[in-house]
C-alpha positions as CSV (number, residue, x, y, z in Angstrom):
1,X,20.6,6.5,-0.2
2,X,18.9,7.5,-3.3
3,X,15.5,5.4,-4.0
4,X,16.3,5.5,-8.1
5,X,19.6,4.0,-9.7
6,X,19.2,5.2,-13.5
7,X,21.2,2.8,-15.6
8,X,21.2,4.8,-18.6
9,X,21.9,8.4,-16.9
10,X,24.6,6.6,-15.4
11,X,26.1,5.0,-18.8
12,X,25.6,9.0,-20.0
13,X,27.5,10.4,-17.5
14,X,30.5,7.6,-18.0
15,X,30.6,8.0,-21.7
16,X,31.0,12.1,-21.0
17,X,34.0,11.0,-18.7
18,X,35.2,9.1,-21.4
19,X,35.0,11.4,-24.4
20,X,37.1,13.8,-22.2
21,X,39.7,11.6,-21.0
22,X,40.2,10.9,-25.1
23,X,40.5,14.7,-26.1
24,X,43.0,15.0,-23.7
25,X,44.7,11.9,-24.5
26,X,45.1,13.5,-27.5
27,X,45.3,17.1,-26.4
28,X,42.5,18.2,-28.7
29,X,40.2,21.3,-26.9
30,X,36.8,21.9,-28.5
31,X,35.3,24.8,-27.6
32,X,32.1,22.8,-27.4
33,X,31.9,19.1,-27.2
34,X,28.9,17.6,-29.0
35,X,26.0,16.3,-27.2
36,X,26.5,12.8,-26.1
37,X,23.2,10.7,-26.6
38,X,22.6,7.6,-25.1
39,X,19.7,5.1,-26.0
40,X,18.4,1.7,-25.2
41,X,18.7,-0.5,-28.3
42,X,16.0,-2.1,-29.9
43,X,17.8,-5.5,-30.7
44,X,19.9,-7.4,-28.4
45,X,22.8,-7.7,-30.8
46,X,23.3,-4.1,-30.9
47,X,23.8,-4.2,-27.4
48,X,21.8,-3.1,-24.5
49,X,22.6,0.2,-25.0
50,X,24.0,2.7,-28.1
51,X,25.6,5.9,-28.4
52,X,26.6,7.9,-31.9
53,X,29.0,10.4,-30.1
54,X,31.8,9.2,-32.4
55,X,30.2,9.6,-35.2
56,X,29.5,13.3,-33.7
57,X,33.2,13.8,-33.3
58,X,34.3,12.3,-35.8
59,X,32.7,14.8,-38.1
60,X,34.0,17.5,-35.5
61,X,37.4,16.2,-35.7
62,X,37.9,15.1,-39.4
63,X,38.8,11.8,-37.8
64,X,37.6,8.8,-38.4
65,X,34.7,7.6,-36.6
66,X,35.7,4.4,-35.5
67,X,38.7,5.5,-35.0
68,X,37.7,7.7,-32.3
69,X,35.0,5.3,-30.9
70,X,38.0,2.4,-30.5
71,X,39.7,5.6,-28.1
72,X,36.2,6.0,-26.2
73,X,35.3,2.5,-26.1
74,X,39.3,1.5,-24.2
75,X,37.9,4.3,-21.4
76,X,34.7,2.7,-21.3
77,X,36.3,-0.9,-20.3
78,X,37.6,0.5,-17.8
79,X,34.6,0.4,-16.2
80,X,32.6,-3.2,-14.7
81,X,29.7,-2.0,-15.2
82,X,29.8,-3.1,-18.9
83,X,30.5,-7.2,-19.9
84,X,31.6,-5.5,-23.4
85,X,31.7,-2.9,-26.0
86,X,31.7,-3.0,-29.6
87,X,32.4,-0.2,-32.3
88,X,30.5,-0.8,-35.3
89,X,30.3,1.1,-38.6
90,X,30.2,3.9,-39.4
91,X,31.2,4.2,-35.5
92,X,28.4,3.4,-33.4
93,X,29.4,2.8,-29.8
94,X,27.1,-0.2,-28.6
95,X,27.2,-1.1,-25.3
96,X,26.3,-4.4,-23.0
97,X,25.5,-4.3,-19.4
98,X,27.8,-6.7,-16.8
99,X,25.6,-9.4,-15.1
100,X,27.4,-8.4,-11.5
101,X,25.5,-4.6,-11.7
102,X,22.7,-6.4,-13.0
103,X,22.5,-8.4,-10.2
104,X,22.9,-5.4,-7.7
105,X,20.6,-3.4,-9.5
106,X,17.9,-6.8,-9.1
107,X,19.1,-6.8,-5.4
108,X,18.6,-2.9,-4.9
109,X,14.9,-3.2,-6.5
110,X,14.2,-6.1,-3.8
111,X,15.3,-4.0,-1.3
112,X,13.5,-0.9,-1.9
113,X,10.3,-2.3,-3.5
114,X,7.7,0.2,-4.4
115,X,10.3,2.8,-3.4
116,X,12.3,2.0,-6.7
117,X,11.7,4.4,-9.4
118,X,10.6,7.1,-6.9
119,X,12.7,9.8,-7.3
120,X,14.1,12.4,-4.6
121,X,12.5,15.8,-3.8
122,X,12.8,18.0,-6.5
123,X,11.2,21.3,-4.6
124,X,9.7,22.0,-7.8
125,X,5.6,23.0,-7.3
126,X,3.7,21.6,-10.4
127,X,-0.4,22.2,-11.5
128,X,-1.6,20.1,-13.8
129,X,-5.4,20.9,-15.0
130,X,-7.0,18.1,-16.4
131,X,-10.9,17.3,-17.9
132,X,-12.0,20.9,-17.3
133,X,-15.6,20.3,-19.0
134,X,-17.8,22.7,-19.1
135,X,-20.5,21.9,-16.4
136,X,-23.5,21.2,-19.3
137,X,-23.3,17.5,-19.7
138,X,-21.9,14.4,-18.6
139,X,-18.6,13.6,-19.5
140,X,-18.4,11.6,-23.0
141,X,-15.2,9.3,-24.2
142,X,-13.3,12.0,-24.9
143,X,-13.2,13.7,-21.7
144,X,-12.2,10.2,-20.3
145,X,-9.1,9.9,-22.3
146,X,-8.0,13.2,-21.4
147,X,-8.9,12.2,-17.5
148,X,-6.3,8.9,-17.9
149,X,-3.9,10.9,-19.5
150,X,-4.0,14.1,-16.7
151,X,-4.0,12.0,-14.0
152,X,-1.4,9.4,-14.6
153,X,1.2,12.6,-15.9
154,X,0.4,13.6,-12.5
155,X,1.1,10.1,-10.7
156,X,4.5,9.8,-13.2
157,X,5.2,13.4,-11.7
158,X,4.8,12.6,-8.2
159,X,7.0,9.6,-8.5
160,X,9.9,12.4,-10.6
161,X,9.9,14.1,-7.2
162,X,7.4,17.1,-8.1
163,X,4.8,18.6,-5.9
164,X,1.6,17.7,-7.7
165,X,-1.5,19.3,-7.6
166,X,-4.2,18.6,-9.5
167,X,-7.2,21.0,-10.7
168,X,-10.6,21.4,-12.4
169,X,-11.6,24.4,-13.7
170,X,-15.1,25.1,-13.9
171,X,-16.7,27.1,-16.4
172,X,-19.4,28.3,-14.5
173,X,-20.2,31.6,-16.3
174,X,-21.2,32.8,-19.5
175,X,-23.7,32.9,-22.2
176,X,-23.3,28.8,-21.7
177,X,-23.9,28.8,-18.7
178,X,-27.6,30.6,-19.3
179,X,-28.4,28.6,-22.6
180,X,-28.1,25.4,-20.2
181,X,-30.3,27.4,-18.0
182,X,-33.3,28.3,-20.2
183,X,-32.9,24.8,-21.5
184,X,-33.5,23.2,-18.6
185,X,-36.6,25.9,-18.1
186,X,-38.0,24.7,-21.0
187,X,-38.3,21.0,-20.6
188,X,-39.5,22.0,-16.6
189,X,-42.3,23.8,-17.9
190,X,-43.1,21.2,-20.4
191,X,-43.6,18.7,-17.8
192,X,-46.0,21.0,-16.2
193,X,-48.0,20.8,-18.8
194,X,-47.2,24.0,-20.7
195,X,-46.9,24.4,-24.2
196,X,-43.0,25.6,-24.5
197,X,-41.7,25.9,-28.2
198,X,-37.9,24.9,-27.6
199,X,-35.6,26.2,-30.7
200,X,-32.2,24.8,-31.6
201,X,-30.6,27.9,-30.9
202,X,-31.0,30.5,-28.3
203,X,-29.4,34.0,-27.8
204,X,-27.3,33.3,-30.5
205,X,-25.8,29.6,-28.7
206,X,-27.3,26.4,-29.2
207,X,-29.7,24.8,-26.4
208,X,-29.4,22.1,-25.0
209,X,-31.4,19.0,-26.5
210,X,-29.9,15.7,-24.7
211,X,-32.2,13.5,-22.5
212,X,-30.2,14.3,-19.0
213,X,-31.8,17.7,-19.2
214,X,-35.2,16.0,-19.5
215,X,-33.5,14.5,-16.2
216,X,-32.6,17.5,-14.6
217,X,-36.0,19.3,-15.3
218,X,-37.5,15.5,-14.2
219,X,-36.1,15.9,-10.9
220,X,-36.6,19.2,-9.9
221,X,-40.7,18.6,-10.6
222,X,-40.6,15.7,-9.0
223,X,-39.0,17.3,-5.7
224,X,-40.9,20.6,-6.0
225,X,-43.7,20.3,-8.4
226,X,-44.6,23.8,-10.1
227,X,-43.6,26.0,-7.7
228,X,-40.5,27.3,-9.2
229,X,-42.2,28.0,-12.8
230,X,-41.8,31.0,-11.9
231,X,-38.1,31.6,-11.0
232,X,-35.7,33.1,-13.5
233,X,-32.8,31.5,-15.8
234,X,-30.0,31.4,-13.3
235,X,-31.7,30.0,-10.8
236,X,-32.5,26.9,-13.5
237,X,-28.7,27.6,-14.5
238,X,-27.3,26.9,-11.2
239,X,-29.8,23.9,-10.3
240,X,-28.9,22.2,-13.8
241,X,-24.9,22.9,-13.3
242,X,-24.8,22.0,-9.6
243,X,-26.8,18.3,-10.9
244,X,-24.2,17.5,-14.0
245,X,-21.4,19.0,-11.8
246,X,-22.2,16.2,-9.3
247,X,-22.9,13.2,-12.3
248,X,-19.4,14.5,-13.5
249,X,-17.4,13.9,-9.8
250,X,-19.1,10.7,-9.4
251,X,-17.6,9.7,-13.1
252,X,-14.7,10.8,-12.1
253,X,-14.3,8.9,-8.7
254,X,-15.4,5.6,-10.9
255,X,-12.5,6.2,-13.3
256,X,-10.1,6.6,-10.1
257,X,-9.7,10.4,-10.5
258,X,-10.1,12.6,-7.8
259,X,-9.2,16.1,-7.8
260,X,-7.3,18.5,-4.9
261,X,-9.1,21.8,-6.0
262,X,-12.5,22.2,-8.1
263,X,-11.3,26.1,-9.0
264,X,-14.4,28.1,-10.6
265,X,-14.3,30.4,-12.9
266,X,-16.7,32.6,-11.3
267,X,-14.5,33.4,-7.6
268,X,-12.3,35.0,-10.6
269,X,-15.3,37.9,-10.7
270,X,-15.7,37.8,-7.1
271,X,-12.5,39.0,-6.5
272,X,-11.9,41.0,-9.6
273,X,-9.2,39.4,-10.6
274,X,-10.0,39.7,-14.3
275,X,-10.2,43.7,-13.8
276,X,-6.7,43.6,-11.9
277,X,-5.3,41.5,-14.6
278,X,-5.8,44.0,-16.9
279,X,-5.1,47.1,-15.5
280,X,-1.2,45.1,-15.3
281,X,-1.2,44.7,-18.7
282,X,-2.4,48.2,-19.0
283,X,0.5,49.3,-17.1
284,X,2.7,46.7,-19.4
285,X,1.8,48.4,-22.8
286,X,0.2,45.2,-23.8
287,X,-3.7,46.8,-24.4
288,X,-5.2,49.0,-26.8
289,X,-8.4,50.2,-27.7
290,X,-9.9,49.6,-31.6
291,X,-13.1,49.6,-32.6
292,X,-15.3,50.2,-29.3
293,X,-13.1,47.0,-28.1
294,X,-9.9,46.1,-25.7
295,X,-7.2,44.1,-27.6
296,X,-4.9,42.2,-25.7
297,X,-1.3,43.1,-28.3
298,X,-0.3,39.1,-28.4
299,X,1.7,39.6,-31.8
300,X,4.1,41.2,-30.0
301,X,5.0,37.7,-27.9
302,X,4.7,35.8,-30.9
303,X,0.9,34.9,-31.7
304,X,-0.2,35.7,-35.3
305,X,-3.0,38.4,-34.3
306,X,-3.6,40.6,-31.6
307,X,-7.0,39.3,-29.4
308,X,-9.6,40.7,-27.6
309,X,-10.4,40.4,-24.0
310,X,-13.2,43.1,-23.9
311,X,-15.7,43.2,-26.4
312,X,-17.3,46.4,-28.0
313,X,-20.7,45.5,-25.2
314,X,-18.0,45.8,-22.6
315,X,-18.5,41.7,-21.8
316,X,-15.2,40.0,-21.1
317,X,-13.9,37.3,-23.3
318,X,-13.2,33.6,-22.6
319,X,-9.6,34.9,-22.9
320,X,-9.5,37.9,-20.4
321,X,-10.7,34.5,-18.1
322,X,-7.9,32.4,-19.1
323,X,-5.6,35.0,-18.2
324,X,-6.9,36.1,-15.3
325,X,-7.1,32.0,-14.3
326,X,-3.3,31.6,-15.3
327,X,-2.3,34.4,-13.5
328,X,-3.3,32.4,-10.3
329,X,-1.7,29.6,-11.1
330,X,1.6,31.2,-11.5
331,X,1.6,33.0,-8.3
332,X,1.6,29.2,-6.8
333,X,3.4,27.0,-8.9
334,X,6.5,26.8,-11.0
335,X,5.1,24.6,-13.9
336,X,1.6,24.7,-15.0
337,X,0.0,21.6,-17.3
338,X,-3.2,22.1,-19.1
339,X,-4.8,18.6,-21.1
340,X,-6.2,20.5,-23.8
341,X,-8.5,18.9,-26.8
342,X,-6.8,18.8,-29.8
343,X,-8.9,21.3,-31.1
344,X,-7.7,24.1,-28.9
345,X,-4.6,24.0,-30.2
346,X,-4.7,27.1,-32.0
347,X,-5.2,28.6,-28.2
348,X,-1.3,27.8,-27.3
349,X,0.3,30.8,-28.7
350,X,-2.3,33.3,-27.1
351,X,-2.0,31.0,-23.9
352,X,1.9,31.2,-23.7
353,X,1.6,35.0,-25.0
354,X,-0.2,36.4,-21.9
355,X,2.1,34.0,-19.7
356,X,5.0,36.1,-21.2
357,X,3.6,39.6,-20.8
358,X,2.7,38.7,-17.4
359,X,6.1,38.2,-16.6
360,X,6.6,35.0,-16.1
361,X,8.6,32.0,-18.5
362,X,6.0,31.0,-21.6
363,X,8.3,27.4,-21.6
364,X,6.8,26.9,-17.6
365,X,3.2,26.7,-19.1
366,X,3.1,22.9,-21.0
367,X,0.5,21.8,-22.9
368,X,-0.9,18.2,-23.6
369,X,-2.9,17.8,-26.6
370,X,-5.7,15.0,-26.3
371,X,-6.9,13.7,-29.7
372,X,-10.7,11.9,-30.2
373,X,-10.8,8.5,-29.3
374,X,-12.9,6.4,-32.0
375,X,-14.9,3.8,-30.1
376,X,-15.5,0.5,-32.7
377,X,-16.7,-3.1,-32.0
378,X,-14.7,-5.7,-33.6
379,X,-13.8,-3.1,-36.2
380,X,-16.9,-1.2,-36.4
381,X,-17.6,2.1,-35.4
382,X,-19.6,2.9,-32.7
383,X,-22.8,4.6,-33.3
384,X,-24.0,7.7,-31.1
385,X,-25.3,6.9,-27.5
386,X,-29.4,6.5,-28.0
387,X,-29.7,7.6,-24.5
388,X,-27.7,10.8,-24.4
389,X,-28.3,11.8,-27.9
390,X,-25.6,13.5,-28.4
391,X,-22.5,11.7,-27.1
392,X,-20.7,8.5,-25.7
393,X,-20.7,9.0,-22.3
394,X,-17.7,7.5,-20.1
395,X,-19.9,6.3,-18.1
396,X,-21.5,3.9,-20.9
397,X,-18.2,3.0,-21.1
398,X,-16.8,2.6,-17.8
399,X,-20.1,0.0,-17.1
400,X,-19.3,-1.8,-20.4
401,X,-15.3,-2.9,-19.7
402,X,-14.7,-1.0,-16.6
403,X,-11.9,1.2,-15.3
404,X,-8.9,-1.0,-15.4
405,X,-9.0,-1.3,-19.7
406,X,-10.3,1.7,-20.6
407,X,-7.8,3.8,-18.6
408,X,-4.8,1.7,-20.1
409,X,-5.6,1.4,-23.3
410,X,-6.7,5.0,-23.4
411,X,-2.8,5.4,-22.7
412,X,-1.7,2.7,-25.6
413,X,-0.8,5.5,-28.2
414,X,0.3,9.3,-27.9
415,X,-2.0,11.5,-26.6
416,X,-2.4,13.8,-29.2
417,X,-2.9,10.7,-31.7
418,X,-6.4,9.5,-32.6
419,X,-7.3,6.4,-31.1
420,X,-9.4,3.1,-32.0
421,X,-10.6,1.7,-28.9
422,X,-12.4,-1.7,-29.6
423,X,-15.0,-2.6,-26.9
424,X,-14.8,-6.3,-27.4
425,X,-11.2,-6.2,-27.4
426,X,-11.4,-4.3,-24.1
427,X,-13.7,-7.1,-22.4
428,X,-11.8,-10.5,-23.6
429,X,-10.2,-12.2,-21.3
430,X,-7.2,-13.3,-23.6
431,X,-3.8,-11.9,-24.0
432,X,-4.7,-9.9,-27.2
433,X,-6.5,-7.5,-25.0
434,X,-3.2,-5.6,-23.9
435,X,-4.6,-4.7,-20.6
436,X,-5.6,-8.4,-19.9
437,X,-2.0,-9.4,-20.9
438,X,0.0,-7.2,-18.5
439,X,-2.9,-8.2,-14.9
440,X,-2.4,-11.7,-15.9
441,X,1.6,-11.4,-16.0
442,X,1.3,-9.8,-12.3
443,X,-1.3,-12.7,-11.5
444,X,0.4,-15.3,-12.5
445,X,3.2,-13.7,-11.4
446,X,1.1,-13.7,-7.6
447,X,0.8,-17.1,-8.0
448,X,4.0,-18.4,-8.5
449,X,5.3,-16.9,-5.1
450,X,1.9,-18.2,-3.2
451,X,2.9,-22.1,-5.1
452,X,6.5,-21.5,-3.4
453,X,5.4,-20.9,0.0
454,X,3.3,-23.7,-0.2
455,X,5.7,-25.8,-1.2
456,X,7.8,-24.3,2.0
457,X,10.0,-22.5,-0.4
458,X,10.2,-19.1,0.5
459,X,12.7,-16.5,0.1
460,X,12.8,-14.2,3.3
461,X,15.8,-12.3,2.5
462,X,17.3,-10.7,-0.5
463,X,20.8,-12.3,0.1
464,X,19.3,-15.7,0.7
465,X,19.5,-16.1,-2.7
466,X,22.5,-16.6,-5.4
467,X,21.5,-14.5,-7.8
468,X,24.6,-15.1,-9.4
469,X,22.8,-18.4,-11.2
470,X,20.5,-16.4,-13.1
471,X,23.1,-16.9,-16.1
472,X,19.6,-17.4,-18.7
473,X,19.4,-15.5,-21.6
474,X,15.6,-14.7,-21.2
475,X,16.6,-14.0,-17.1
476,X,19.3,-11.7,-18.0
477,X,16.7,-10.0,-20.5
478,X,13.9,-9.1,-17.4
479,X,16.4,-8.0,-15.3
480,X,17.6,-5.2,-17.9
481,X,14.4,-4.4,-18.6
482,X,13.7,-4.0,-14.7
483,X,17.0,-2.1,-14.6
484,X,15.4,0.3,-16.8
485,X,12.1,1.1,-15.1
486,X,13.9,4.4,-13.1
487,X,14.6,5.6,-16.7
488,X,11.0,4.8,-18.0
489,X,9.6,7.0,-15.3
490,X,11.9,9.6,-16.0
491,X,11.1,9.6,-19.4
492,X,7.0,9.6,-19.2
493,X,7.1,12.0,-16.5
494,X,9.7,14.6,-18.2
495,X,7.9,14.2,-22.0
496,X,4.4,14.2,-20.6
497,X,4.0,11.0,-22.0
498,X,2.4,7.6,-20.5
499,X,1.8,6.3,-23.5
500,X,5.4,5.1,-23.3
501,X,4.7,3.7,-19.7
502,X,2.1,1.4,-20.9
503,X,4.4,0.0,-23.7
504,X,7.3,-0.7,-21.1
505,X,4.3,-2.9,-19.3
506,X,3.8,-5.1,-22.2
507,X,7.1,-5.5,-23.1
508,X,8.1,-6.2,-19.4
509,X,4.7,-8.7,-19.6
510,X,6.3,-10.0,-22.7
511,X,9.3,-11.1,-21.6
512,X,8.2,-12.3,-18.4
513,X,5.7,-14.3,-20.4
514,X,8.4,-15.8,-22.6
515,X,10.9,-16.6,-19.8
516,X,8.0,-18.8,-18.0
517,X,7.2,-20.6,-21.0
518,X,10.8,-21.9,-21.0
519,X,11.6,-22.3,-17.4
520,X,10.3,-23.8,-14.1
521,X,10.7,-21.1,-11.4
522,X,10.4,-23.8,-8.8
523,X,13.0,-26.7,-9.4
524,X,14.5,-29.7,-7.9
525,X,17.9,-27.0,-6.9
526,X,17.0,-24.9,-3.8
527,X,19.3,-22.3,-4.6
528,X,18.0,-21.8,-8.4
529,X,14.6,-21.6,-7.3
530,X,15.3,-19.0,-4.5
531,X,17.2,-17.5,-6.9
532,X,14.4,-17.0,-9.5
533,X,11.8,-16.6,-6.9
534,X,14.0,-13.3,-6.3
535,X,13.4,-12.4,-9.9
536,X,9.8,-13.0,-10.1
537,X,9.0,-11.3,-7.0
538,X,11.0,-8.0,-8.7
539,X,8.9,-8.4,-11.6
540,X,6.1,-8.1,-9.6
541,X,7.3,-5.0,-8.0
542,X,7.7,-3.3,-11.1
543,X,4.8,-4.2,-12.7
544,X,2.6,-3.6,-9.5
545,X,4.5,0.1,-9.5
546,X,4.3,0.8,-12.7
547,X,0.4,-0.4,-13.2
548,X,-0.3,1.6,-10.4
549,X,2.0,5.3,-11.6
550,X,-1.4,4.1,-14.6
551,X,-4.0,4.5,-11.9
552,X,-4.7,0.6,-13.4
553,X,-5.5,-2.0,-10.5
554,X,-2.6,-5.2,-10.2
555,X,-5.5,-8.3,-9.5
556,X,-4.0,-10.9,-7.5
557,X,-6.0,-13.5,-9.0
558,X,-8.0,-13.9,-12.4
């Protein structure tokens, strides 16, 4: 049996069925039949679910849409799993869900538990890289939204029935790479005593001026005193990227996040892979030679200027890299994911260009913009870390509210929208702080089962109870919602998207919220209670699942 039944995929398919069967009642052949779209609705009196096909066909047909949708809509009641269907002008088709499927569906989640909105093996071998910063300096605020975002895509894939893998690339070369080097020289040498003029800029990059390389040149007198003055840049390079490189895992394990590869860029040049890469593209017709340099001809796959991956001093590019780096992805995987910065988005169409002249689909490489997260405190911005001096670090703000708040409300708004993310807000301990709202639904939630089997009221097996007498409106409402959850998954994992993940929580908090402000779970009739003790312990599945697909902890007790 599958471990998903999607509501709204289903209602899709039936609604197809029924648009045929009424073209050949009337024995009208389309060559194509529009699109039929079906969404939730946002208000209960437009029905639980909507669908504008006959407005589509209507316009197709010359007929009028209502007309059309009255046809549709006698197919549709054919069918239990609706209670009834409306046709409303201009000829929306709005649809409301039968309690009996609502009750199997409440049944089916009770059954399968955290199995329910985990889908079947797709076969499909997905990399998503995530974070990615360059090994120079801890990780600030920014790199921790795109951490929460990267990894709970990855959790929402996993649960769509994808092969996951996720990957940091490391940066671990370059004229960076040396500028963090002779920086950290500096400030050894320094410490020894030595008068060591450090400029803002070096070899044409600026140097590194934060107090962790103060740190990092602390440390290395402190083990080995002033024996290594001597040594030369990439030995300090290596040292000071081998120290952040650790800081940066040990973030990262706080926040939840743990990697399956660390992939640097350097085994690239080991193996030569950038040289092979480009000898293919060679062989492709994609290079040329201009001006002492190799251009990589991207115009001709849709970029709006060629690029080049050699320069005129015969150094390779950050790009010849990339490609060289992608090129190993795809000889793994079927669909890459890269959690970019927002201000790398003018590197998609080169990106998706060399995908394409290396053969493989450009639509198989997905990328997820991450826009700057604003940190305020009740409405105030946030000045600049005093200790780093340069950025917020996540780690300032994992010890300030911790992991659980600022991964999910990291995830409150689109990813490649800016967000305000209000420290105080994150810390209260009252049911504006949306993270705080949706833990306390599944604690309370906890609580109310552990008060029932105190009381000796327990409900051991799903058909114990007579789920038939959950016949409340704001009963009726949580079990749609719950209903929906496959479809939720679906829908985050397939857009890229948790941001819509972590508004399904609230809105499942919400109404749980609501229903227990108006009803007693536990009540003087054994069969209601068990009944609702059946519905509050699938609402605590769901929440606990869905929490979880966040990489946010479900507390027990708060």
């Amino acid at each position: 049996m599958s471990k998903v039944r999607q509501v709204k995929k289903e209602i899709k398919i039936l609604v197809e069925e029924a648009v045929k069967s009424s073209l050949r009642s009337k024995k009208i052949k389309l060559k194509k039949v529009p699109e039929v779209s079906v969404e939730r609705s946002k208000e209960e009196k437009f029905g639980d679910y909507s669908t504008n096909i006959a407005l589509l066909l209507g316009k197709e047909l010359n007929i009028p849409p209502q007309e059309i949708g009255g046809l549709i809509s006698r197919f549709l009641g054919e069918k239990e799993i609706f209670s009834r269907i409306e046709i409303v002008p201009p000829g929306f088709i709005n649809l409301f869900l039968g309690s009996k499927r609502l009750y199997r569906i409440l049944a089916l989640i009770l059954e399968k538990e955290t199995q329910f909105g985990r889908f079947d093996d797709k076969g499909k071998k997905v990399q998503i890289e995530f974070v990615s910063a360059n090994p120079t300096g801890p990780l600030h605020v920014g790199h921790g939204r795109g951490a929460a975002i990267g990894d709970s895509i990855a959790n929402l894939l996993d649960a769509y029935g994808y092969r996951v893998s996720r990957e940091y690339y490391i940066n671990d070369r370059g004229n960076q790479i040396d500028t963090l080097g002779i920086s950290v020289k500096w400030r050894y040498l320094a410490l020894l005593g030595e008068k060591v003029h450090f400029p803002e800029e070096w070899n044409g990059a600026q140097t590194y001026q934060g107090d962790y390389i103060k740190d990092i040149a602390g440390l290395i007198k402190e083990k080995h005193g002033a024996k290594w003055k001597e040594k030369d840049i990439s030995f300090f390079s290596q040292l000071a990227m081998e120290e952040i490189t650790t800081g940066i895992k040990n973030d990262l394990k706080a926040f939840g996040v743990n990697f399956d590869t660390w992939f640097k860029e350097s085994e690239l040049y080991k193996k030569r892979e950038p040289e092979r890469i480009k000898k293919v593209l060679e062989k492709k017709g994609c290079l040329e030679e201009k001006d002492g340099a190799v251009w990589f001809k991207s115009k001709l796959f849709g970029d709006t200027k060629n690029r080049v991956i050699i320069r005129q001093n015969k150094t390779p590019t950050y790009l010849a890299s990339d490609i060289a780096y992608h090129a190993q992805k795809f000889k793994h995987f079927n669909e890459v994911i890269n959690v970019w910065g927002a201000d790398h988005h003018g590197y998609i169409p080169r990106m998706k260009a060399a995908v394409e002249a290396l053969g493989y689909q450009p639509d198989n490489l997905k990328i997820v913009l991450v826009q700057l997260v604003k940190l305020t405190r009740s409405g105030r911005q946030v000045s600049m870390s005093t200790r780093q001096g340069e950025f917020i670090t996540l780690k300032e703000v994992l010890s300030e509210v911790g992991k659980d708040a600022a991964r999910f409300i990291f995830m409150t708004r689109r990813s490649d929208a800016q967000l305000d993310f209000d420290l105080e807000l994150a810390k209260k301990k009252s049911l504006d702080n949306p993270v705080y709202y949706v833990q306390y639904a599944h604690a309370r939630l906890c609580n109310i089962l552990q008060f029932a089997e105190e009381k000796q009221i327990v409900l051991k097996k799903t058909n114990e109870a007579k789920l038939s007498l959950l016949k409340e409106k704001e009963e009726l409402h949580l079990i749609k919602l719950l209903a929906g959850f496959p479809d939720i998954v679906e829908l985050s994992a397939c857009s890229l998207e948790p941001h819509r993940l972590t508004n399904y929580l609230r809105e499942v908090a919400r109404s749980f919220h609501s229903f227990y402000s108006i009803h007693r779970v536990i009540t003087d009739d054994l069969d209601l209670s068990l009944a609702r003790l059946a519905l509050i312990k699938a609402v605590k599945i769901i929440v606990k699942s869905a929490l979880g697909l966040l990489g946010v902890d479900a507390p027990e007790k708060m």
